[in-house]
KEGU-597824 format. One line per 5 residues: number of its first residue (from 1); their letters; for each residue x, y, z of C-alpha. Coordinates in steps of 0.05 Angstrom, whole numbers, always signed. Layout:
! residues N
NUM = A = X Y Z | ...
! end
This chain:
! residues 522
1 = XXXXX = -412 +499 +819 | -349 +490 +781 | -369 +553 +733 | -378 +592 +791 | -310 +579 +816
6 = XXXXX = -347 +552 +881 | -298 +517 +931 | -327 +450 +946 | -297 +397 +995 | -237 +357 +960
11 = XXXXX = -243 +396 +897 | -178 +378 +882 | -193 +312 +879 | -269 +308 +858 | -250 +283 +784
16 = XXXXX = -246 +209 +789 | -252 +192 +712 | -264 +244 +658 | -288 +220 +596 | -275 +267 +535
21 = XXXXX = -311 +252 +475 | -262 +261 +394 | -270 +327 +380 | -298 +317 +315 | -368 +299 +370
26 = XXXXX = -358 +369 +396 | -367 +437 +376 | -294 +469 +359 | -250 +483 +411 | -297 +450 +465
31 = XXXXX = -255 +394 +482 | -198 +438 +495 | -241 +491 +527 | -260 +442 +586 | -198 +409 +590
36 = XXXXX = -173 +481 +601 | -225 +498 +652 | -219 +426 +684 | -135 +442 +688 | -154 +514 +724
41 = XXXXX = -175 +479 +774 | -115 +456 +796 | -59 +505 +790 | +19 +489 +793 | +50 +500 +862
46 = XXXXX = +108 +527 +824 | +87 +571 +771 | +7 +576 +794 | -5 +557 +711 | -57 +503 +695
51 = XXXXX = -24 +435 +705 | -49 +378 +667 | -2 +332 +695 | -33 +343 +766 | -86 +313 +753
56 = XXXXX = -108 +237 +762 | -138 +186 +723 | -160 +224 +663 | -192 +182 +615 | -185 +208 +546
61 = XXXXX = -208 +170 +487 | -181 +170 +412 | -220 +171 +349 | -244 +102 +365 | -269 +126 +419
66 = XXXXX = -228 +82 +460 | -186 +101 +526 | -111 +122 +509 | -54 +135 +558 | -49 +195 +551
71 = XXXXX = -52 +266 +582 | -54 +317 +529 | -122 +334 +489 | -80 +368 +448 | -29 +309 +425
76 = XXXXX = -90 +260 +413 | -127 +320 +366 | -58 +311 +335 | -54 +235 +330 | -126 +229 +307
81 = XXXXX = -110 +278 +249 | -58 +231 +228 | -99 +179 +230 | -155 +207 +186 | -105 +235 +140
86 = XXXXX = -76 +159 +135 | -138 +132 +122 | -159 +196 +66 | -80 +196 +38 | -93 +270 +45
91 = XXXXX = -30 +294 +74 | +30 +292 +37 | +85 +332 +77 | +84 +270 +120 | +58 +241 +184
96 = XXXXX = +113 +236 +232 | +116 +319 +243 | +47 +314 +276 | +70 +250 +312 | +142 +275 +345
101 = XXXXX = +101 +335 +360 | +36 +298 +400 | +101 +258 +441 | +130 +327 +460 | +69 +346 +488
106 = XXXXX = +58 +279 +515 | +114 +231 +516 | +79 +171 +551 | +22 +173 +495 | +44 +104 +478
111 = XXXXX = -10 +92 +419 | +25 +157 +381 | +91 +124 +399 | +77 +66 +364 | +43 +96 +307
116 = XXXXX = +112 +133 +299 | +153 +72 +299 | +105 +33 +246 | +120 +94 +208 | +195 +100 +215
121 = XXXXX = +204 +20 +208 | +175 +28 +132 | +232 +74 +120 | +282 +52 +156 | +312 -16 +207
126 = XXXXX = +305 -26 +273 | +375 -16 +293 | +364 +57 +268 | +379 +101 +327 | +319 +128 +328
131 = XXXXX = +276 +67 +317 | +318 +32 +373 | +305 +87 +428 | +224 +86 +407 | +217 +8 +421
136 = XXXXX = +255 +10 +481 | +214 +65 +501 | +142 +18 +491 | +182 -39 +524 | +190 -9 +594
141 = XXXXX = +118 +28 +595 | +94 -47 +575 | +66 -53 +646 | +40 +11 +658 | -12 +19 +591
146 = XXXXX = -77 -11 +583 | -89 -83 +557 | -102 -56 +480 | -38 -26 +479 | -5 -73 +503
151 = XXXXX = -26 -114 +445 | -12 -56 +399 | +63 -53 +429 | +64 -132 +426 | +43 -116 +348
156 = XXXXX = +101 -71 +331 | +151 -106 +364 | +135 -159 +321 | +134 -113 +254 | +196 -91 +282
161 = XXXXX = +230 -163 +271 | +196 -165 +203 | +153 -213 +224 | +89 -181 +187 | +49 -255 +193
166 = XXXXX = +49 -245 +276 | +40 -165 +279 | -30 -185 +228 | -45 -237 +282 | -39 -187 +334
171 = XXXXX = -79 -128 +293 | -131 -175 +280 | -150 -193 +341 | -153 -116 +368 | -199 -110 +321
176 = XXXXX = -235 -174 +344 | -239 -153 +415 | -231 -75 +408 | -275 -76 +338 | -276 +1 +345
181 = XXXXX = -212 +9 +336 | -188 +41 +266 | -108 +48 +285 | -100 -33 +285 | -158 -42 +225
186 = XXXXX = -117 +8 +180 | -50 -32 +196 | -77 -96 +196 | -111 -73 +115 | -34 -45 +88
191 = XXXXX = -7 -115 +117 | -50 -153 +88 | -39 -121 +20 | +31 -126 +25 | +25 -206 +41
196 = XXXXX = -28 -221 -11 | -89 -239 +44 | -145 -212 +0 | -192 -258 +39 | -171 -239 +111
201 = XXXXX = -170 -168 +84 | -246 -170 +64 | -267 -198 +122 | -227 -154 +163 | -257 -92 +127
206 = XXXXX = -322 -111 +135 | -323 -117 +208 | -293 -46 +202 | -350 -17 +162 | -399 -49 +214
211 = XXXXX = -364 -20 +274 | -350 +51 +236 | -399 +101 +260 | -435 +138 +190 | -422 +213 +223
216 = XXXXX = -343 +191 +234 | -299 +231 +178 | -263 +164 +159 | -327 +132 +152 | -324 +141 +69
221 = XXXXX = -256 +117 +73 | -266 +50 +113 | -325 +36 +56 | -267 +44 +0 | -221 -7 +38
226 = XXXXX = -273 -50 +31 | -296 -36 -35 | -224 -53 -46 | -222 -112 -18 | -283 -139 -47
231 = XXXXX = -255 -121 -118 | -191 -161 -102 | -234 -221 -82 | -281 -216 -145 | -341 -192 -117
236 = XXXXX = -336 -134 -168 | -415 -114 -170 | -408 -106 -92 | -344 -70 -96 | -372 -21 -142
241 = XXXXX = -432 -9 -107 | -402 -3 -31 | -338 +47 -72 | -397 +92 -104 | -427 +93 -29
246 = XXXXX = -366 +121 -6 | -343 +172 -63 | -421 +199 -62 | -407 +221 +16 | -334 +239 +3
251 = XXXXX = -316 +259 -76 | -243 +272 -56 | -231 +194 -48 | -178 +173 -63 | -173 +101 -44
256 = XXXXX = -252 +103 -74 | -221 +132 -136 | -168 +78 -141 | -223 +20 -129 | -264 +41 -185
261 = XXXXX = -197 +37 -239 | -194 -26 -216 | -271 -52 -223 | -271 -6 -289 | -203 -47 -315
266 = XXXXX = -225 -114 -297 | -303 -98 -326 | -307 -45 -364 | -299 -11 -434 | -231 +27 -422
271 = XXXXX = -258 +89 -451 | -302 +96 -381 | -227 +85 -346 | -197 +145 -379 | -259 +188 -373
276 = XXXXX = -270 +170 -303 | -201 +183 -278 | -190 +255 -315 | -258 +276 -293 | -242 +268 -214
281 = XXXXX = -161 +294 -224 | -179 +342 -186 | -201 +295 -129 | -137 +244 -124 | -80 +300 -161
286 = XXXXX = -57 +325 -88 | -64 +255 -52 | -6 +216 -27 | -47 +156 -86 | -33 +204 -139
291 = XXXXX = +23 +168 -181 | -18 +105 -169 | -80 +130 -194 | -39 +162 -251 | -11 +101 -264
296 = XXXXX = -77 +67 -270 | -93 +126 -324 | -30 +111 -358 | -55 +33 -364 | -125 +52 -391
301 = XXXXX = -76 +97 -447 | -36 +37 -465 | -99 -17 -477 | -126 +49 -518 | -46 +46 -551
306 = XXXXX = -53 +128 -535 | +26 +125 -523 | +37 +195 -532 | -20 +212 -472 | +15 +155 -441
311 = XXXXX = +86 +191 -439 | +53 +259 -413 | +22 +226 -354 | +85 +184 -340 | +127 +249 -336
316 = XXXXX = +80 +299 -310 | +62 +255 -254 | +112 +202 -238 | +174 +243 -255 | +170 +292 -205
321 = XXXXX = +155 +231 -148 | +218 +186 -164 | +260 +188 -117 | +295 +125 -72 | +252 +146 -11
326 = XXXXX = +195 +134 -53 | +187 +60 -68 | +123 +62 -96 | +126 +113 -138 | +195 +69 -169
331 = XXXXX = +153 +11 -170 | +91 +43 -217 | +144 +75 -257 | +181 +7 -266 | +116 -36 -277
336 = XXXXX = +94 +13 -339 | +156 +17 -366 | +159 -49 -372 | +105 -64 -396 | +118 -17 -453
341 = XXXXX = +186 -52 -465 | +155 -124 -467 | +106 -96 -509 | +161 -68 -561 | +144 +4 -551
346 = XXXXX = +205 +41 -532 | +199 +92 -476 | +270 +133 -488 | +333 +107 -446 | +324 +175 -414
351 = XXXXX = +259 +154 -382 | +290 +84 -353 | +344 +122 -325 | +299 +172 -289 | +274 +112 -253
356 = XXXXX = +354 +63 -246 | +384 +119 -213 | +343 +128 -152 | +321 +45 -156 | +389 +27 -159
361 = XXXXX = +405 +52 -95 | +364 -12 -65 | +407 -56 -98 | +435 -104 -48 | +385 -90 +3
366 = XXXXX = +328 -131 -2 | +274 -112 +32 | +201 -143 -3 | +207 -193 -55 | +154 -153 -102
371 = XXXXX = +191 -98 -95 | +251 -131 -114 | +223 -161 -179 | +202 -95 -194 | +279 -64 -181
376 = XXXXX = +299 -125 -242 | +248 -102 -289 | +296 -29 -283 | +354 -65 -299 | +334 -117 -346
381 = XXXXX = +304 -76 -402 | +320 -74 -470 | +371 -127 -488 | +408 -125 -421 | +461 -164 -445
386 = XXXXX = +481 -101 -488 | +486 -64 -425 | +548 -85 -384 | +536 -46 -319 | +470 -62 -324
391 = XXXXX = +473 -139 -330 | +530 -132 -267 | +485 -95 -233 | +418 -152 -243 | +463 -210 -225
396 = XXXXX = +486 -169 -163 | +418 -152 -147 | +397 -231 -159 | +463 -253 -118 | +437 -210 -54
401 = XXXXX = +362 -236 -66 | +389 -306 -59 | +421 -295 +6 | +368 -257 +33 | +317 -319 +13
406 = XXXXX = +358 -364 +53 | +359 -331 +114 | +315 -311 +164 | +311 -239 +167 | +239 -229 +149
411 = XXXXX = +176 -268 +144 | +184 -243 +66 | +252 -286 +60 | +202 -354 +38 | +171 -311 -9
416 = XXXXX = +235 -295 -42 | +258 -363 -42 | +196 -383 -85 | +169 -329 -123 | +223 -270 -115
421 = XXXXX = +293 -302 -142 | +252 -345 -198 | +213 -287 -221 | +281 -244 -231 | +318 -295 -262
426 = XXXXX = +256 -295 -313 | +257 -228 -330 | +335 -219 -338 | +323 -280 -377 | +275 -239 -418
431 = XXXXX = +326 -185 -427 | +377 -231 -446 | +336 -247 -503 | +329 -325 -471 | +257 -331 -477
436 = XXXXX = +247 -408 -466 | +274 -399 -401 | +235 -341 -379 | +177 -385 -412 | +199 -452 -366
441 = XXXXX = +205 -407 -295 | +144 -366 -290 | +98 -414 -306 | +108 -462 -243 | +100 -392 -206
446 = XXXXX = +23 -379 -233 | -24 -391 -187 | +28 -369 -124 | +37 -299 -156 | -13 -276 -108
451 = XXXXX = +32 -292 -49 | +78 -227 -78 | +26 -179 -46 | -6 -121 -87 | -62 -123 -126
456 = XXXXX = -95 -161 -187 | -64 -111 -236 | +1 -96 -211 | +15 -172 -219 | -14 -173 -289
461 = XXXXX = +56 -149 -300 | +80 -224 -298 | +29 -251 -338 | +37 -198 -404 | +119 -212 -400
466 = XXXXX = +95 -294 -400 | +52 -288 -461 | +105 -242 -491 | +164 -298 -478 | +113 -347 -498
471 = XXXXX = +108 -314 -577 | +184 -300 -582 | +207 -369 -569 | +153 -387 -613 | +110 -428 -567
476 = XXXXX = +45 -410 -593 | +2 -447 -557 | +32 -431 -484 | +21 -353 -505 | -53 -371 -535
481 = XXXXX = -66 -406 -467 | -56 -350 -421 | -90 -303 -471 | -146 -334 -466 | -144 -344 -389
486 = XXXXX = -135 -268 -373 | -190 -245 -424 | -231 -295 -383 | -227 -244 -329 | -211 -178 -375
491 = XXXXX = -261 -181 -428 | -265 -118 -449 | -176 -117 -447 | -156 -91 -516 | -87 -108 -509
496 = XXXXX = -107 -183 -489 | -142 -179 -555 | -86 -145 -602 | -41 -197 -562 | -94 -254 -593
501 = XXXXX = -88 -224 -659 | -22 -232 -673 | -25 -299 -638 | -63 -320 -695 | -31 -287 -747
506 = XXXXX = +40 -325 -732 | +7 -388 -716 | -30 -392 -782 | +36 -371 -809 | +75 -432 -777
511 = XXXXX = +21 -475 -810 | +35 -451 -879 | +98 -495 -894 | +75 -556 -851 | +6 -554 -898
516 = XXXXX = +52 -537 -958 | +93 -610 -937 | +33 -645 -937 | +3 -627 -1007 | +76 -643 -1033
521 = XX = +79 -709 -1002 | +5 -725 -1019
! end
């Protein structure tokens, strides 16, 4: 009757509740198409054009499939594109275009608006204007949104006061009672990361493959997230398994991609790293992961001691993303270089100050304690001492860390307290050549690393600058110790095993006089 444009009794009003499947269940343009025809029906008074806005109690549903406030088709095709592209790292002009432009359209979609305001707190504060105007925006429309976003406003609010402990809480339990939903399962997986809760993570993810439909486009994804998560909890045959699951249905993977580096570092020959990760560039190259997984390429390079391959990578790939809006890319390029420079292989002063100039800007501005360790290891290079704006700068940078460990800006201020202002006063101590009292504060830290957030071999970092202290204050046995412990879990590691070598070498060496005493005095 409605095709035929047949006048029925209270037309106007004969749509109660219409349900619109995701579009990615219809054929293209469908959902629109009806929404269209559905809008015809009722014409502005005004203007006679099709008036969305007329019309009452529309249900539309997101790409959980769940019911959204919302009025616009259009703004939640727009909305569930960001999603997917969060969840594939595929789009790397950004997220919060598509966003501002779904709240034109709509601006009482309240799950876009707080998708925005996640977004914009990772950049920015909440006393940003902008930031400020969105949550007092999801405050008043508290009472006039459905019960799951109210919890997802109750979430961000809390994320907003840096409370990242209650805004998991919150995510978790959407997903506990609203399992289908993929916004609070992807927030609740980069929180969890951040914190260290490999555990909660795992579990989290696998109630998110279970309530993932297969013919969903994030599908592939959700099974790398939990490949992920399983690798970070040791369960590296499953990990490997449920990551291959996902790259066979989706070979442009990139958070598969960066899974297997991390089974194929922990398990592997290296060699299968480097050919691996060069094989797929073409997969991960244009992904938002792309310095990460380059970075994991760059590792594989260094246990092979390919240094020159090494360099290429570092300035093909991370050059071009340093910048101080990009934290992580400053953080790979910090971690290497480091690494390098504990190691005694010197990466050019040109290099370090491709990554102190935009890091430096963070200085005094603490803002996560791993990142902050990460911002020393850019200052503290080389013999720091040798450096006076550089050693001004670390003790400014460890000065501000302090403060910000004793208050209580952030749920993040205890972990600076214990790990974060310890762990930089260990590496300037490394740079100031003071290696017995690098030695004496990270080892109390050990087995609380974790709490720093990231993964297994981002922290590694840590370790390799221990063992490193260990040798040059001549404590042979503390290096030997925590050689031995991280080949335990890296057997195939050939720096662990050049490490061991020359372990041996200078402790047979220290033995050579003491066994020289005791022929004399026999």
């Amino acid at each position: 009757r409605r095709q035929g444009k047949r006048q029925v009794p209270g037309q106007k009003k004969v749509i109660k509740t219409l349900l619109l499947l995701p579009s990615y269940d219809c054929a293209p343009g469908e959902t629109n198409h009806l929404f269209d025809h559905i809008c015809s029906l009722h014409r502005c008074k005004v203007c006679s054009s099709p008036c969305s806005r007329k019309i009452m109690n529309i249900q539309l549903v997101d790409l959980s499939g769940l019911t959204v406030t919302c009025n616009s088709p259009k703004a939640i095709d727009l909305c569930n594109t960001v999603l997917q592209a969060m969840y594939s790292c595929s789009n790397t002009e950004g997220f919060l275009p598509s966003l501002n432009q779904a709240l034109q359209l709509d601006p009482d979609f309240i799950l876009a608006r707080c998708m925005t305001i996640t977004l914009q707190l990772e950049e920015g504060t909440p006393s940003d204007p902008v930031v400020s105007s969105g949550l007092e925006i999801i405050k008043k429309s508290y009472n006039t949104v459905l019960e799951r976003e109210k919890r997802h406003i109750d979430a961000v609010l809390a994320f907003s006061e840096k409370n990242i402990p209650k805004a998991l809480d919150i995510w978790n339990d959407i997903t506990v009672h609203y399992p289908q939903d993929k916004h609070a399962l992807k927030w609740a997986f980069d929180a969890y990361l951040t914190i260290g809760e490999y555990e909660k993570m795992r579990d989290l993810m696998s109630r998110g493959v279970h309530y993932c439909p297969k013919e969903l486009p994030i599908y592939p994804y959700v099974l790398s997230l939990y490949a992920f998560s399983l690798e970070e909890t040791n369960q590296r045959d499953l990990a490997e398994t449920v990551c291959r699951q996902g790259i066979a249905i989706q070979p442009k993977n990139p958070w598969g991609i960066h899974t297997m580096c991390h089974v194929i570092e922990e398990e592997r020959e290296v060699e299968t790293g480097v050919d691996f990760v060069t094989s797929c560039r073409s997969d991960w190259q244009a992904s938002l992961l792309s310095h990460h997984i380059s970075w994991h390429l760059m590792l594989f390079y260094l246990d092979l001691n390919q240094i020159d391959k090494l360099f290429q990578e570092f300035d093909n790939m991370l050059v071009p993303n340093l910048s101080p809006e990009n934290v992580f890319a400053l953080l790979d390029a910090s971690s290497i270089l480091w690494r390098l420079n504990v190691l005694g292989i010197d990466p050019g002063e040109q290099r370090w100050q491709l990554v102190l100039k935009p890091f430096s800007a963070k200085i005094g501005r603490p803002e996560h304690t791993f990142l902050e360790t990460h911002l020393m290891m850019s200052l503290a290079y080389g013999k720091v001492s040798a450096s006076a704006t550089r050693l001004a700068l670390a003790k400014k940078m460890i000065k501000s860390l302090e403060e910000y460990a004793q208050s209580a800006v952030s749920s993040d201020c205890n972990v600076a307290n214990m790990l974060g202002v310890p762990l930089c006063n260990a590496l300037l101590a490394y740079g100031e050549e003071r290696y017995t009292d690098a030695v004496a504060s990270i080892v109390p830290l050990k087995y609380d690393i974790i709490k720093l957030g990231g993964s297994w071999a981002q922290r590694q970092v840590y370790f390799i600058t221990l063992i490193q202290a260990a040798i040059k204050a001549k404590d042979y046995l503390q290096a030997m110790a925590h050689i031995v412990e991280l080949k335990a879990q890296k057997p195939h590691n050939k720096t662990l095993q050049r490490l061991q070598d020359q372990v041996l070498i200078l402790m047979h060496e220290a033995d050579k006089p003491a066994a020289k005493r005791t022929k004399i005095e026999s």
